[in-house]
C-alpha positions as CSV (number, residue, x, y, z in Angstrom):
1,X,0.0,0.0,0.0
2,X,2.0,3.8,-0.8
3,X,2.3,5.6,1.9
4,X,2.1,9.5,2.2
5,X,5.8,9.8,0.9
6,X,5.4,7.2,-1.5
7,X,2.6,9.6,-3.5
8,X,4.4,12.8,-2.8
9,X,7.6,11.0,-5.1
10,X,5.2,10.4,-8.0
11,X,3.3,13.6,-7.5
12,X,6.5,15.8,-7.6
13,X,7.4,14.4,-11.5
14,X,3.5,14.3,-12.5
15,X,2.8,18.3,-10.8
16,X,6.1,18.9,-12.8
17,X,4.6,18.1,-16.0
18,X,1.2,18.9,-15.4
19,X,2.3,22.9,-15.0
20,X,4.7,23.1,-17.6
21,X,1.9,21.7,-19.7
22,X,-1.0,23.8,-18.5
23,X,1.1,26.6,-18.8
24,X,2.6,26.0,-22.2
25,X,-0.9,25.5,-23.1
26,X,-2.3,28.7,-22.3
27,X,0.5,30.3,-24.1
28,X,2.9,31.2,-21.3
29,X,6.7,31.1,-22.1
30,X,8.4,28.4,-21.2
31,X,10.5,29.9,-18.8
32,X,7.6,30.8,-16.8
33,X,6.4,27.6,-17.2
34,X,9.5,25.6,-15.6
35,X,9.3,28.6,-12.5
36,X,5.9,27.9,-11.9
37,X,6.7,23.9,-12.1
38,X,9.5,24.5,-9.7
39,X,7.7,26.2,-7.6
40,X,4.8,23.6,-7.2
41,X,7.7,21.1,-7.1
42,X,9.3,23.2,-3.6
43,X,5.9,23.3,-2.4
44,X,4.9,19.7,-2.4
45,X,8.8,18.6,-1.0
46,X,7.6,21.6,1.5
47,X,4.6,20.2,2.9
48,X,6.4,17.2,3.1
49,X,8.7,17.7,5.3
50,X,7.6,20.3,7.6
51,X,3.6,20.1,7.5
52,X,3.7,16.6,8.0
53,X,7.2,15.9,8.4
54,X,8.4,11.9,8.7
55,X,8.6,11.2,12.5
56,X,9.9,8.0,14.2
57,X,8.0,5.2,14.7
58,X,6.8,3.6,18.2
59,X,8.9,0.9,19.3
60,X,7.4,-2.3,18.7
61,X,7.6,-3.8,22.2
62,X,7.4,-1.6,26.0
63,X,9.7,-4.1,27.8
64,X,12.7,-3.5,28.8
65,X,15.9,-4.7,27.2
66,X,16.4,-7.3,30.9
67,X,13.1,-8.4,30.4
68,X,13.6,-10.6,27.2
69,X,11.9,-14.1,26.2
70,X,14.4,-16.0,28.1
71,X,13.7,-14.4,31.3
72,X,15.7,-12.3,33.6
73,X,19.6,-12.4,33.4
74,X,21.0,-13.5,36.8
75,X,25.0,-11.7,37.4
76,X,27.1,-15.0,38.5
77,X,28.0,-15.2,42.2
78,X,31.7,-15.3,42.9
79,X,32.2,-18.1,45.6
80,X,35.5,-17.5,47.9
């Protein structure tokens, strides 16, 4: 299943093209056409990483690293 990143990399080619298209189009230059792509480009990478910027995941277990599956670890006594 894609993720939120995962569509924001084929967004950022597909937004590319779209604009330099609709803007060629409509008889813009091309120049202003690439700007405005760019710009819709930065504002998509934008909003990705600082309006809903990639955060670290939960651990997958709460215990604690002495509490594993083979049960507590016991320090050997030293008989004199």
């Amino acid at each position: 299943m894609s993720e939120y990143y995962d569509v924001i990399l084929g967004l950022i080619p597909l937004a590319f093209l779209g604009t330099i298209g609709g803007f060629s189009f409509t008889g813009f230059s091309l120049t202003t056409a690439v700007t405005a792509a760019g710009l819709v480009g930065i504002a998509l990478v934008g909003h990705a990483l600082f309006v809903n910027g990639p955060v670290d995941r939960a651990p997958a277990t709460t215990t604690s690293p002495a509490q594993n599956a083979s049960g507590p670890m016991n320090a050997p006594v030293d008989a004199e």
